[in-house]
gemmi code that builds the backbone of each chain (N, CA, C; Angstrom):
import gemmi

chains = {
    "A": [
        ("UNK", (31.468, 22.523, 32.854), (32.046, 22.168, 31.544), (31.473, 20.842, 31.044)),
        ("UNK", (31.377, 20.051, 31.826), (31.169, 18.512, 31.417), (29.403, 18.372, 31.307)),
        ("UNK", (28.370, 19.345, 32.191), (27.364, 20.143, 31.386), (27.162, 20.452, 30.110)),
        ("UNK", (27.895, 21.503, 29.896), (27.782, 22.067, 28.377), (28.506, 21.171, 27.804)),
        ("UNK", (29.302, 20.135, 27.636), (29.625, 18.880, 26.597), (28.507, 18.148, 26.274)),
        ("UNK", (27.777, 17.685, 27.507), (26.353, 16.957, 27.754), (25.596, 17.782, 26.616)),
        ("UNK", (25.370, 18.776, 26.836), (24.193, 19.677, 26.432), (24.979, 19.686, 24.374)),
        ("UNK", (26.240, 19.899, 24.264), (26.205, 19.733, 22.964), (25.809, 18.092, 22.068)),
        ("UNK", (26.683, 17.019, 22.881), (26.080, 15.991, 22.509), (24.895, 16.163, 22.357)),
        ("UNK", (24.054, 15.965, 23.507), (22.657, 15.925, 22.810), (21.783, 16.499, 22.008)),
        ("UNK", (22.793, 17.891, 21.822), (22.388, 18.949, 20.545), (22.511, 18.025, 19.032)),
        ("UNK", (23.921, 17.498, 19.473), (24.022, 16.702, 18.059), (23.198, 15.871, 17.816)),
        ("UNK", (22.765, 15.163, 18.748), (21.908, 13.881, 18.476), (20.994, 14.074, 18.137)),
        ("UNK", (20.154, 15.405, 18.662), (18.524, 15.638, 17.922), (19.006, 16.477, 16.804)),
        ("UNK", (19.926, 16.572, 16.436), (20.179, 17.537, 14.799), (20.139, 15.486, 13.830)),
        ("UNK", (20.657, 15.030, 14.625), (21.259, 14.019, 13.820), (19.500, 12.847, 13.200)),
        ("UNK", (18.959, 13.029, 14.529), (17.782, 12.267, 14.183), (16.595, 13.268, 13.588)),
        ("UNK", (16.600, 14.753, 13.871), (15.937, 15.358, 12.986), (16.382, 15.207, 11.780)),
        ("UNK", (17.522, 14.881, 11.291), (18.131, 14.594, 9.856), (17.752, 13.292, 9.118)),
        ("UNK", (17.908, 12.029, 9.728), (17.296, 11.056, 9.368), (16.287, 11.294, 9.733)),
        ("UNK", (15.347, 11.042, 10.334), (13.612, 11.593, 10.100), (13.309, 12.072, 8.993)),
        ("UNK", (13.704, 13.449, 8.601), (13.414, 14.429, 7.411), (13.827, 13.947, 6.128)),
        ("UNK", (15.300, 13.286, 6.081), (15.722, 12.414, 5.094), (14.741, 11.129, 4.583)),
        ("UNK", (14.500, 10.372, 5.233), (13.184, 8.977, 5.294), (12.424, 9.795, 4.945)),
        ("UNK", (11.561, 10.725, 5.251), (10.338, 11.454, 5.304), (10.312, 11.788, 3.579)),
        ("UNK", (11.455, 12.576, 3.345), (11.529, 13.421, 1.935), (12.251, 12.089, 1.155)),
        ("UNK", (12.603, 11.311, 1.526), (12.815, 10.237, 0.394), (11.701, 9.187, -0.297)),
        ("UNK", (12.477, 8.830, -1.677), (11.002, 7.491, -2.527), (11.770, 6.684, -2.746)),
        ("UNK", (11.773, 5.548, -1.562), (12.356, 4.531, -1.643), (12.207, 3.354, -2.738)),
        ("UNK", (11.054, 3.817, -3.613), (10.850, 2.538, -4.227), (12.056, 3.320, -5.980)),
        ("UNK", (12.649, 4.866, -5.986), (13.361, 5.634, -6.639), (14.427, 5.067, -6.776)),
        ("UNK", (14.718, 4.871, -5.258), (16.327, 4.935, -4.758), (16.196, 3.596, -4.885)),
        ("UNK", (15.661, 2.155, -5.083), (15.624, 0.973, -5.966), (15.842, 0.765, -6.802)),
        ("UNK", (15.347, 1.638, -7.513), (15.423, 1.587, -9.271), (16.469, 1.928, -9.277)),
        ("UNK", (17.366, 3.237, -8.935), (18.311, 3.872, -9.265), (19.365, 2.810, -8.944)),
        ("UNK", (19.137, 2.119, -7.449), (20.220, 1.155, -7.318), (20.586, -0.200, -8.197)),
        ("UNK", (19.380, -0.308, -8.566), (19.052, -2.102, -9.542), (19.468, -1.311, -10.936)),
        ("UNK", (19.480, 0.293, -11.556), (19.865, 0.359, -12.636), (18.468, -0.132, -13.433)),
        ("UNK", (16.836, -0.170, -12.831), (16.326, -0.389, -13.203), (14.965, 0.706, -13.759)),
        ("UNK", (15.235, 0.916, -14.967), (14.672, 2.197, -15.891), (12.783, 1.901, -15.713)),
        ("UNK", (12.642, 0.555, -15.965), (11.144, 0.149, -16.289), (10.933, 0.554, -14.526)),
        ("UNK", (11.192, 0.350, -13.396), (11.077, -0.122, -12.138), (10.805, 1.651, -11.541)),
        ("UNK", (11.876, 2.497, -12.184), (11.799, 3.883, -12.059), (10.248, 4.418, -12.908)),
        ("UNK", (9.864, 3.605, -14.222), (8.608, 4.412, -14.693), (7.028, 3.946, -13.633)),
        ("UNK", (7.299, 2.861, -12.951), (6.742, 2.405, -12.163), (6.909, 3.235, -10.829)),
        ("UNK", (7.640, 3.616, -9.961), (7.611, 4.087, -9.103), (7.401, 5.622, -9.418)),
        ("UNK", (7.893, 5.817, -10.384), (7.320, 7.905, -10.613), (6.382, 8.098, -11.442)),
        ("UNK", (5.462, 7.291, -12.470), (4.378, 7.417, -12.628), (2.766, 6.485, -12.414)),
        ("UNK", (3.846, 6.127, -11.444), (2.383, 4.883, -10.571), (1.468, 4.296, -11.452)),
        ("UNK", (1.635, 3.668, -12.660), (0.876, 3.000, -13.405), (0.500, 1.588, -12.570)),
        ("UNK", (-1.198, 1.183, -13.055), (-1.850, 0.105, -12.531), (-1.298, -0.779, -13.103)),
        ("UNK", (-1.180, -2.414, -12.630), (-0.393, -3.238, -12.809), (-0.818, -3.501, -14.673)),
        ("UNK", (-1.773, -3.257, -14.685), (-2.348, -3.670, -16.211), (-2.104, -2.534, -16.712)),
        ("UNK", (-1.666, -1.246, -16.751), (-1.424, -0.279, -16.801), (0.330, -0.592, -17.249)),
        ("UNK", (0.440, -1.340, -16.201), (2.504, -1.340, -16.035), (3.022, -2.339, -17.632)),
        ("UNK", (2.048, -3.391, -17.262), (1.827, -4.348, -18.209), (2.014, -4.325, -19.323)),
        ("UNK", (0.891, -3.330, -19.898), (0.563, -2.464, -21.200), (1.686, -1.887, -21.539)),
        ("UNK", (2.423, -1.046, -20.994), (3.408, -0.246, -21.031), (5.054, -0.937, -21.683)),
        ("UNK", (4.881, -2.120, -20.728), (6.104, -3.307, -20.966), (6.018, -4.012, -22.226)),
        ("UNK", (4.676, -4.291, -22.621), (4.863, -4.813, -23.867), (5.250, -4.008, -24.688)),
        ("UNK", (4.563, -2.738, -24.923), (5.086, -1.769, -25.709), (6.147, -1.553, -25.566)),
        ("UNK", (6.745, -1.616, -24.880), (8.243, -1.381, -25.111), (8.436, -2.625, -25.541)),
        ("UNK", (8.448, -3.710, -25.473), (8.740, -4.798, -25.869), (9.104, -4.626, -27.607)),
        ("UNK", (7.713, -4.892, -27.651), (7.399, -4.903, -29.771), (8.628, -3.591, -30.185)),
        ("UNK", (8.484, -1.883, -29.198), (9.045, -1.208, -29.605), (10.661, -1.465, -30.009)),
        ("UNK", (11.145, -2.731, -29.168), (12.308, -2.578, -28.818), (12.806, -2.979, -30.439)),
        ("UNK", (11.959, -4.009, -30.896), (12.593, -4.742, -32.070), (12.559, -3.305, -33.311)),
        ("UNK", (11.347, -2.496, -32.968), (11.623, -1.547, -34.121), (12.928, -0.715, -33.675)),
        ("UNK", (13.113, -0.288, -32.925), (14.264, 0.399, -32.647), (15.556, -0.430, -32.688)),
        ("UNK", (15.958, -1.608, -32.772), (17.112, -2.092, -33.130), (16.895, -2.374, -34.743)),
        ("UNK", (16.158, -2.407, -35.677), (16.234, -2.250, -36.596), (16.274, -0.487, -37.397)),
        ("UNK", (15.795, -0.129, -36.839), (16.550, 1.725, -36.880), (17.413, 1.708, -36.496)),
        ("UNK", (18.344, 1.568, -35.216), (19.688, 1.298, -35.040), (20.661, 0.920, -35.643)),
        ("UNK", (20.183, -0.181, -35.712), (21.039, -1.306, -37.345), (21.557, -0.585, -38.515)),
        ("UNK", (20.561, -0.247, -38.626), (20.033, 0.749, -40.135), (21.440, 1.901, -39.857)),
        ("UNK", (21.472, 2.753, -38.468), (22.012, 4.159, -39.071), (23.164, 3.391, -38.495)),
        ("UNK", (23.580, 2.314, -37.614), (24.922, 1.751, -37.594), (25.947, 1.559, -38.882)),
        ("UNK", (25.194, 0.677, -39.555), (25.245, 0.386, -40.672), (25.933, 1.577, -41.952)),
        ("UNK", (25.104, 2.355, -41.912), (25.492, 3.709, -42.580), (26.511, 4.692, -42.461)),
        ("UNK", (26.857, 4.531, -40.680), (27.790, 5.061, -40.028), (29.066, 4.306, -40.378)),
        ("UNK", (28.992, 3.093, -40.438), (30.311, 2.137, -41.049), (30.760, 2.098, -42.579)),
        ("UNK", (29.599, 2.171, -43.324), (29.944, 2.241, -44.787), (29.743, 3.687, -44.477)),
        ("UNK", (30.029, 4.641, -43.843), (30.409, 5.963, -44.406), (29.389, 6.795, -45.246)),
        ("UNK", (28.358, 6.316, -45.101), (26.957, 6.825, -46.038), (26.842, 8.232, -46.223)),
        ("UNK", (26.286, 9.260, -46.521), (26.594, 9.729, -46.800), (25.775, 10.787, -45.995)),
        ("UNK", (25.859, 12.248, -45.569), (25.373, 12.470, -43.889), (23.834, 12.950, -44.090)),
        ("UNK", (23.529, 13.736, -45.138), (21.926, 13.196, -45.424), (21.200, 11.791, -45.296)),
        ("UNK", (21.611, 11.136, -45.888), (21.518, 9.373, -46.060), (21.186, 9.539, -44.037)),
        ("UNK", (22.429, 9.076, -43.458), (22.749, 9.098, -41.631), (21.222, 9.630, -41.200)),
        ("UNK", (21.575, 11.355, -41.540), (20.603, 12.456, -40.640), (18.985, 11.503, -41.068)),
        ("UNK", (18.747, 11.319, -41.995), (17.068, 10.998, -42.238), (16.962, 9.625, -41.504)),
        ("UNK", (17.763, 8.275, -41.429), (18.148, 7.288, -40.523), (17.768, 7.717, -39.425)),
        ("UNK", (18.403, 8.859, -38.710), (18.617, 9.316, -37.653), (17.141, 9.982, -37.254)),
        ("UNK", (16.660, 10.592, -38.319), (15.292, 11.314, -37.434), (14.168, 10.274, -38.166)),
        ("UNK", (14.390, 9.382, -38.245), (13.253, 8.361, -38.581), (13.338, 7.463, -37.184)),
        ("UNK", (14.384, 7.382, -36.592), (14.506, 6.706, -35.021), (14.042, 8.164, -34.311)),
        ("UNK", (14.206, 9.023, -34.726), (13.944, 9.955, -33.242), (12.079, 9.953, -33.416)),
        ("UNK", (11.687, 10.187, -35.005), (10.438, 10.192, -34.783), (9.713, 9.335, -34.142)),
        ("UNK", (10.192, 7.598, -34.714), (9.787, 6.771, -34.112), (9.767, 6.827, -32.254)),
        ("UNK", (10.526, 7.047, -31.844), (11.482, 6.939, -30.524), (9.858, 7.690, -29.733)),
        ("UNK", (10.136, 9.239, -30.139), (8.484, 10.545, -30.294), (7.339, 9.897, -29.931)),
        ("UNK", (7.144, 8.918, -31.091), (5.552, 8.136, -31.315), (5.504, 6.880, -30.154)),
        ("UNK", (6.564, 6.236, -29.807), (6.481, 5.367, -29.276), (6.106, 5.980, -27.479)),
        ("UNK", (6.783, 7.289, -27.529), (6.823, 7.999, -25.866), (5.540, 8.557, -25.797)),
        ("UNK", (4.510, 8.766, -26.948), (3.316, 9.609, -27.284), (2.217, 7.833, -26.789)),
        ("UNK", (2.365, 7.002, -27.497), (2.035, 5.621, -27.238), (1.564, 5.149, -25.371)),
        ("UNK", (3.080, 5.555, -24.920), (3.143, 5.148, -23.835), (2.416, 6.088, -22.791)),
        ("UNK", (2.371, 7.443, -23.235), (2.197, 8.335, -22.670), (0.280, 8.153, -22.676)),
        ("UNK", (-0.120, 7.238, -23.116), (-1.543, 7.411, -23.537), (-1.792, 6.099, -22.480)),
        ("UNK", (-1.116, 5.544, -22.660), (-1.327, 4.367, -21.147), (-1.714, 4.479, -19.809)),
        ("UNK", (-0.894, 5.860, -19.558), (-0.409, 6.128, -18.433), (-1.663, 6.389, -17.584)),
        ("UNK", (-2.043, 7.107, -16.238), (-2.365, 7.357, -15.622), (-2.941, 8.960, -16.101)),
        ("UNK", (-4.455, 9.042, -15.713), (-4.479, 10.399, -16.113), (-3.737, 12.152, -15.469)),
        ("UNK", (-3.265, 12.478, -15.981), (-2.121, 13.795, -15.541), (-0.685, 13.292, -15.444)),
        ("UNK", (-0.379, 11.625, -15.582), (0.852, 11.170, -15.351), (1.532, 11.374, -16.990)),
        ("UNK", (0.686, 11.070, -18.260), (1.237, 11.318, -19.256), (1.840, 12.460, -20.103)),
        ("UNK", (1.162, 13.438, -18.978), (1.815, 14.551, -19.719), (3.585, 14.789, -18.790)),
        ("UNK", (2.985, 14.280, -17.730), (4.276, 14.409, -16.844), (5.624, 13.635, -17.503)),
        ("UNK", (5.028, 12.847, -17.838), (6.112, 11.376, -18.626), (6.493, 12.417, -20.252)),
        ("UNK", (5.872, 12.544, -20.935), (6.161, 13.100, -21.651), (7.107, 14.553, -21.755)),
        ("UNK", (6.968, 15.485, -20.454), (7.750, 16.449, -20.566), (9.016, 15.769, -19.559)),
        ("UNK", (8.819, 14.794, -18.739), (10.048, 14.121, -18.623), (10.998, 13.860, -19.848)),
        ("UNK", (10.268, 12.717, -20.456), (11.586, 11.945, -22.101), (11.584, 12.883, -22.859)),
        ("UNK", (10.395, 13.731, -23.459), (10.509, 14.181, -24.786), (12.266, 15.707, -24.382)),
        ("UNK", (12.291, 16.125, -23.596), (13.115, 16.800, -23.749), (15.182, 16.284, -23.636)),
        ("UNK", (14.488, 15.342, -23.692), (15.682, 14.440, -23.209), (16.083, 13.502, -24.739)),
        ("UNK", (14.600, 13.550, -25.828), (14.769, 12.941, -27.276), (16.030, 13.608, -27.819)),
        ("UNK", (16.498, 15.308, -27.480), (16.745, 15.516, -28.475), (18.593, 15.579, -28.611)),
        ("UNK", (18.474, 14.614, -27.454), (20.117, 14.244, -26.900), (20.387, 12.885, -27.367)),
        ("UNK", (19.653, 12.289, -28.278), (19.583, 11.076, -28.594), (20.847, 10.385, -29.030)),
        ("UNK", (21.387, 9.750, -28.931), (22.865, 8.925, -29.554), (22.581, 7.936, -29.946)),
        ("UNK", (23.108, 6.996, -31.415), (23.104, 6.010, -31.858), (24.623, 5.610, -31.412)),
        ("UNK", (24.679, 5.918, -29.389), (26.023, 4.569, -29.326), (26.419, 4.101, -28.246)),
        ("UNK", (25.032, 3.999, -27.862), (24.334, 3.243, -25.914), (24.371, 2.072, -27.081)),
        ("UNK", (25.111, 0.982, -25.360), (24.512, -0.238, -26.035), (23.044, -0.202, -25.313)),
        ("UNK", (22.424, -1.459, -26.486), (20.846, -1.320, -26.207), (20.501, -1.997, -24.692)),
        ("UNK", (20.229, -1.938, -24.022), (19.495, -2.499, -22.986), (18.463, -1.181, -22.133)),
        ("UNK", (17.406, -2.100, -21.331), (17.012, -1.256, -20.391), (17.213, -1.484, -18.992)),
        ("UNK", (18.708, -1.586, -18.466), (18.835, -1.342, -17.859), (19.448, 0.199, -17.514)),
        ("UNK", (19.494, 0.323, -17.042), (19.443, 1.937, -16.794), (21.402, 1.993, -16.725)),
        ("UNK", (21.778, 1.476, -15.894), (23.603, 1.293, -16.292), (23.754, 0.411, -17.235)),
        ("UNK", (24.807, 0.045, -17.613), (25.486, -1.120, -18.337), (25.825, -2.153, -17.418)),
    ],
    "B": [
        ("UNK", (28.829, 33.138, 92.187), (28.609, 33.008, 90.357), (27.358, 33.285, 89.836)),
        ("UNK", (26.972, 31.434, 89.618), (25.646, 31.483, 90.075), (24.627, 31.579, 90.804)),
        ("UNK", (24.671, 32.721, 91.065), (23.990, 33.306, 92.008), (22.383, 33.924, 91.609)),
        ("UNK", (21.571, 33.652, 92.398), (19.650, 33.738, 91.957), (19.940, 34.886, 91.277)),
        ("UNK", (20.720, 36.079, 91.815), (20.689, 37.367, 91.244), (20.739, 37.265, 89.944)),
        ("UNK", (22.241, 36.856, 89.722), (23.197, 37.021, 88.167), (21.822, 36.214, 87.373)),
        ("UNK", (21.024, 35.110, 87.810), (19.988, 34.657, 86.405), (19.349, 35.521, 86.152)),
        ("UNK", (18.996, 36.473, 87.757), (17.520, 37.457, 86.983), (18.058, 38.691, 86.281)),
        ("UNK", (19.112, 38.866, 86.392), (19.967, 39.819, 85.531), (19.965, 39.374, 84.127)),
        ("UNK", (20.487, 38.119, 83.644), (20.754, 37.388, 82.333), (19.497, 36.924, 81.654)),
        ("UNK", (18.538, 36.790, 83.009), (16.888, 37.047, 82.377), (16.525, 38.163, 81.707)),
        ("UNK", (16.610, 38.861, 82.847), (15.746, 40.567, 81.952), (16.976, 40.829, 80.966)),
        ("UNK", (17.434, 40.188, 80.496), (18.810, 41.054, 79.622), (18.148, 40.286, 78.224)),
        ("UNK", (18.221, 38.923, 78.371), (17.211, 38.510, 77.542), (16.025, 38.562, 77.321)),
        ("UNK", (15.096, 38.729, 77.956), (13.353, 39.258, 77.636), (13.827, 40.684, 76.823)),
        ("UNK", (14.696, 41.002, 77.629), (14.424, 42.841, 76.496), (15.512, 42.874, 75.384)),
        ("UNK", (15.819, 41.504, 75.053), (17.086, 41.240, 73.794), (15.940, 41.329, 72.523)),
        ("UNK", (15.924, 42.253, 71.500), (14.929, 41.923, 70.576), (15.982, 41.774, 69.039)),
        ("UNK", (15.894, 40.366, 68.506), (17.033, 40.942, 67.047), (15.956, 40.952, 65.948)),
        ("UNK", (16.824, 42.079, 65.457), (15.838, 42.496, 63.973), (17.366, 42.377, 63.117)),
        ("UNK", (17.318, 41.452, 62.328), (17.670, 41.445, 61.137), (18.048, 41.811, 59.914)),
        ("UNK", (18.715, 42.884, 58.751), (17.633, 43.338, 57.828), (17.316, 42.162, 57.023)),
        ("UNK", (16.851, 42.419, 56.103), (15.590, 41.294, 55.023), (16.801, 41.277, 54.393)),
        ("UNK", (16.780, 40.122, 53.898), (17.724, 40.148, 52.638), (17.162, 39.236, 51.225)),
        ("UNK", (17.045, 39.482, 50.167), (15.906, 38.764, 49.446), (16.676, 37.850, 48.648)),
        ("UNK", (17.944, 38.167, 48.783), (19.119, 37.403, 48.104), (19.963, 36.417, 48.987)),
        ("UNK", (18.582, 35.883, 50.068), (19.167, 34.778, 51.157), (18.916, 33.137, 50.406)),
        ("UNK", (17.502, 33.434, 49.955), (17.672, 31.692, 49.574), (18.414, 31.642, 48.188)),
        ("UNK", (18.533, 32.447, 47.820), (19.687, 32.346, 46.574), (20.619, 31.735, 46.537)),
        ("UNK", (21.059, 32.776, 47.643), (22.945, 32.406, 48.165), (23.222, 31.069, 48.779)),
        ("UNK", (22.004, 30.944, 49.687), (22.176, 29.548, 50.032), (22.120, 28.234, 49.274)),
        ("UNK", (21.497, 28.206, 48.152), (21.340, 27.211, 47.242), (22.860, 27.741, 46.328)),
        ("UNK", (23.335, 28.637, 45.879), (24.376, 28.897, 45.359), (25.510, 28.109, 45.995)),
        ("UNK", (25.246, 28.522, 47.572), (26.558, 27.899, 48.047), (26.299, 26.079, 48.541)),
        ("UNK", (25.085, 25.739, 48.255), (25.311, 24.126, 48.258), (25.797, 24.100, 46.969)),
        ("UNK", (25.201, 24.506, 45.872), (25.191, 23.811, 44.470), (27.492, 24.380, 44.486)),
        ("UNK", (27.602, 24.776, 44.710), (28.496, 25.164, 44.902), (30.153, 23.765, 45.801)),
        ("UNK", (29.037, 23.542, 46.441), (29.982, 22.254, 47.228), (29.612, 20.898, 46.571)),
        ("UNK", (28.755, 20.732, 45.302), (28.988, 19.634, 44.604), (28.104, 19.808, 43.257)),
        ("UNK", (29.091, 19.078, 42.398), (29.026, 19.134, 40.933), (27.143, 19.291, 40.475)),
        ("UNK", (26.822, 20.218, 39.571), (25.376, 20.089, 39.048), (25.195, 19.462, 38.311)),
        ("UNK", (23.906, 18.114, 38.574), (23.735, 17.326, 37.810), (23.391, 18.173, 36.255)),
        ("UNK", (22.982, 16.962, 35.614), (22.869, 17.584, 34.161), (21.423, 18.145, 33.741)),
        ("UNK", (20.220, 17.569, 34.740), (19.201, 17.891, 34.798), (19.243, 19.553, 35.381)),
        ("UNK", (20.097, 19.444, 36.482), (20.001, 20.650, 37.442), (20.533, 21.668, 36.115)),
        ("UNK", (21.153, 21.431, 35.650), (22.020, 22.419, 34.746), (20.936, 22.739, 33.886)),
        ("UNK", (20.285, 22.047, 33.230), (19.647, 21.948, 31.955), (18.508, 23.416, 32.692)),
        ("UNK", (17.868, 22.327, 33.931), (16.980, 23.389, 34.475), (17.561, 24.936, 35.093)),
        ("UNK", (18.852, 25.100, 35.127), (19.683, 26.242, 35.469), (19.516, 27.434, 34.319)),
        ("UNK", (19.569, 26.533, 32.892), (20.090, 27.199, 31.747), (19.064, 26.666, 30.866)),
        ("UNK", (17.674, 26.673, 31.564), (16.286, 26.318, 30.567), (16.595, 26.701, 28.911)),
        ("UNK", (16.293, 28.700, 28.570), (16.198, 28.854, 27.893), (17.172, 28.893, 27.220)),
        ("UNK", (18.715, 28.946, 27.365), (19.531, 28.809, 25.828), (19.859, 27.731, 25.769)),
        ("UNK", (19.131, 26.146, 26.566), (19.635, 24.993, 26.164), (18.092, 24.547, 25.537)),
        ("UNK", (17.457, 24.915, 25.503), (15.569, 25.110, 24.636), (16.060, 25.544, 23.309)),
        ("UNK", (16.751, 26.547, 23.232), (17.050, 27.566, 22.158), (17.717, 26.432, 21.112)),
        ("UNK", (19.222, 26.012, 21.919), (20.362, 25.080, 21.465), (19.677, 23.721, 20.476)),
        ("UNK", (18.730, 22.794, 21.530), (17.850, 22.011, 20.830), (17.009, 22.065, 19.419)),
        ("UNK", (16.612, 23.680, 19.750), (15.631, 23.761, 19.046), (16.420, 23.958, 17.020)),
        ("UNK", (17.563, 24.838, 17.951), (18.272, 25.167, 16.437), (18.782, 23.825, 15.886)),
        ("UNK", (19.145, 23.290, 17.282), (19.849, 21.952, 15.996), (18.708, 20.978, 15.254)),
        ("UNK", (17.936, 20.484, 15.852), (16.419, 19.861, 15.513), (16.233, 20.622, 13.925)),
        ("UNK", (16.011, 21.574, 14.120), (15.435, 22.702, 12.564), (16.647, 22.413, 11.479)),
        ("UNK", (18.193, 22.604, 12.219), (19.441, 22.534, 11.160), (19.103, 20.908, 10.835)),
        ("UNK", (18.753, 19.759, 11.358), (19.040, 18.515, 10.972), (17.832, 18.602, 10.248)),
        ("UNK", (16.586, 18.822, 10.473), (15.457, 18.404, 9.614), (15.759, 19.049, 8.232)),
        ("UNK", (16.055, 20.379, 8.199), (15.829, 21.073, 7.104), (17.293, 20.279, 6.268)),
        ("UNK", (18.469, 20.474, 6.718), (19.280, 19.383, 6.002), (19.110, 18.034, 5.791)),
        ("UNK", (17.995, 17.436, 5.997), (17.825, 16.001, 5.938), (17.116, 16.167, 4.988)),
        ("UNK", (15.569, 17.101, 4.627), (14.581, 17.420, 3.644), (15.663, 17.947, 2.445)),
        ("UNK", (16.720, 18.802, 2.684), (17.461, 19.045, 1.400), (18.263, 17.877, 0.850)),
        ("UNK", (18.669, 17.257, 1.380), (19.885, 16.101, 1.155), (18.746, 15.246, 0.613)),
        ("UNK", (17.696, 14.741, 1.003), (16.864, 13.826, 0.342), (16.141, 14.255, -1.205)),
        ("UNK", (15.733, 15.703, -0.850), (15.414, 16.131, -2.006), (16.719, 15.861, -3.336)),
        ("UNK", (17.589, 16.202, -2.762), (18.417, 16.552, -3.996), (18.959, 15.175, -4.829)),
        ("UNK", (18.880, 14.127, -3.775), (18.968, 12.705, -4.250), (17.736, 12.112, -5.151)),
        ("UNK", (16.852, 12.755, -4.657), (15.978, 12.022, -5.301), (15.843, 13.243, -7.000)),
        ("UNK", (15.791, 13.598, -6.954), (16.391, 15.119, -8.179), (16.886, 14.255, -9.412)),
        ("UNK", (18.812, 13.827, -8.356), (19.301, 13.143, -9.107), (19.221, 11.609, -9.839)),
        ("UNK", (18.603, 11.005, -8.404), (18.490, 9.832, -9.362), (17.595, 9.436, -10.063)),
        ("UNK", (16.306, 11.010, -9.973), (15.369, 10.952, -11.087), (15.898, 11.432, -12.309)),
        ("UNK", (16.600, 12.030, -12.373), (17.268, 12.588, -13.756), (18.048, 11.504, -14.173)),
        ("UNK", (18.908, 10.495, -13.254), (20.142, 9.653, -14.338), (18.616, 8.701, -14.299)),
        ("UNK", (18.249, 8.372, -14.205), (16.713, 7.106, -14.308), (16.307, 7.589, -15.743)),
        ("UNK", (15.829, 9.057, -15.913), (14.854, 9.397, -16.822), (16.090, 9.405, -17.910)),
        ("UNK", (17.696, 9.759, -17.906), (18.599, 9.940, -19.155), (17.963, 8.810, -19.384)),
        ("UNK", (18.969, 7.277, -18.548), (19.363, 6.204, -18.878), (17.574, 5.879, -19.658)),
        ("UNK", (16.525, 5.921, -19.209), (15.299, 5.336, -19.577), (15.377, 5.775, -21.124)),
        ("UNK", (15.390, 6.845, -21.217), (15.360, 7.599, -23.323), (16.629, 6.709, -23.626)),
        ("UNK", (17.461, 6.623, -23.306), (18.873, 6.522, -24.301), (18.870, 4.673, -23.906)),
        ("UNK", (18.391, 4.385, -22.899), (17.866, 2.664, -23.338), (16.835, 2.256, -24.306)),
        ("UNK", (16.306, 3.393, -24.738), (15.476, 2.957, -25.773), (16.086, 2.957, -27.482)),
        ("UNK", (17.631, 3.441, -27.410), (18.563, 2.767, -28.283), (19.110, 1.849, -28.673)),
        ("UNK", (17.844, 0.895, -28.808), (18.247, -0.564, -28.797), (18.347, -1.394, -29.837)),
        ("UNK", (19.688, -2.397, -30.208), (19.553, -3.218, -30.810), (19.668, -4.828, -30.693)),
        ("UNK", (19.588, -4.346, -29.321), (19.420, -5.854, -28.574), (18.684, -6.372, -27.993)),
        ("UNK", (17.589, -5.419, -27.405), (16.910, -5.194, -26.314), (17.035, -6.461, -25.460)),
        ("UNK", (17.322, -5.821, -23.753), (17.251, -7.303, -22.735), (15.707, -6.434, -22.135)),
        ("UNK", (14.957, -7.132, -22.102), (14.074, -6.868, -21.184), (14.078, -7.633, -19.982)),
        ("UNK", (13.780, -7.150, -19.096), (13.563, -8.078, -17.467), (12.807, -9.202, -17.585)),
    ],
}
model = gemmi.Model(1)
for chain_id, residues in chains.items():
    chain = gemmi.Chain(chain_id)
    for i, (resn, *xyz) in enumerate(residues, 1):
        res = gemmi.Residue()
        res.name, res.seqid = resn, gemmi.SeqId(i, " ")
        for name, pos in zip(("N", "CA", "C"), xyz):
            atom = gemmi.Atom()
            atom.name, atom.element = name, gemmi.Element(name[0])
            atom.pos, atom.b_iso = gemmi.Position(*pos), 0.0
            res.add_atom(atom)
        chain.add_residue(res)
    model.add_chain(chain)
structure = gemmi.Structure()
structure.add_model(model)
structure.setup_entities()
């Protein structure tokens, strides 16, 4: 009896370290960073491996982008408070999504070759869930 | 008693004593049965007792932990590529922007 206890323990133990092994193995630690820091730029870095001048490029553009997009923001905020009128809103609204489009088409041209199309069918399907009522940051939580 | 006679009697009784045995092929068996028997089998002895369904036992759990470790990692990384890629589009709703 105290055999076959032996023999299950140590069943468990190589289930347990074949599990961590395979876990480490199949994990992207530099993912599970980003995801933890809430850090969005840190995630386009670790899943589309852009060169540091590459990463660079990318950051500014978002940078400059950011100011156009809080002034589209502004804009359909704005409209949304005075009650504008929902044509008025909707064209607000797809003048940020186009922009939003051009800016992911931008970035997507930076990228790494075969990484931009990847990046692109990443965000672009994700444009069309867009909300004007995240506060702005890039951090990935609040 | 002992008398010269009675030895050469207990002599020839023995010279023409012949024992035959039968074979038994299930002798060193029994005999290792009945030591292992008068004290506990180590865990090696056991292991080597019960080679193949404790080979078997290993082997299944090894395969159940890897293949659940490759799924559990996969599926994390799934997810926290998907809340990464929401939060990344819908941070680009900005009218504040913090950059790092």
């Amino acid at each position: 009896m105290r055999n076959f206890l032996v023999t299950g323990l140590v069943a468990v133990l190589a289930c347990a370290g074949a599990f961590g092994v395979f876990y480490v193995m199949n994990g992207n630690r530099a993912l599970h960073r980003a995801a933890r820091e809430g850090d969005a730029l840190a995630w386009l870095r670790a899943e589309f491996n852009p060169s540091p001048a590459q990463f660079r490029a990318i950051e500014k553009l978002h940078e400059s982008y950011a100011v156009e997009c809080g002034n589209h923001c502004a804009a359909i905020m704005q409209a949304r408070q005075q009650a504008a009128p929902a044509d008025q809103v909707a064209a607000l609204e797809k003048t940020c999504v186009d922009a939003m489009t051009a800016h992911f088409r931008r970035v997507a041209e930076l990228m790494p070759a075969g990484q931009g199309e990847r990046y692109l069918a990443t965000v672009l399907p994700r444009v069309a869930g867009y909300q004007h009522d995240a506060a702005p940051t890039l951090r990935a939580t609040p | 008693m002992n008398s010269p006679e009675t030895f050469d009697t207990l002599a020839r009784v023995m010279r023409a004593w012949r024992l035959q045995p039968p074979r038994n092929p299930e002798f060193r068996a029994g005999v290792w049965q009945r030591l292992r028997a008068g004290q506990p089998l180590s865990w090696a002895g056991y292991v080597r007792a019960h080679a193949a369904p404790v080979a078997a036992t290993l082997a299944l759990a090894v395969a159940v932990g890897a293949l659940t470790g490759r799924e559990q990692a996969r599926a994390r990384v799934a997810a926290e590529r998907a809340e990464l890629a929401a939060s990344y589009v819908k941070a680009l709703d900005a009218r504040s922007m913090v950059m790092p």
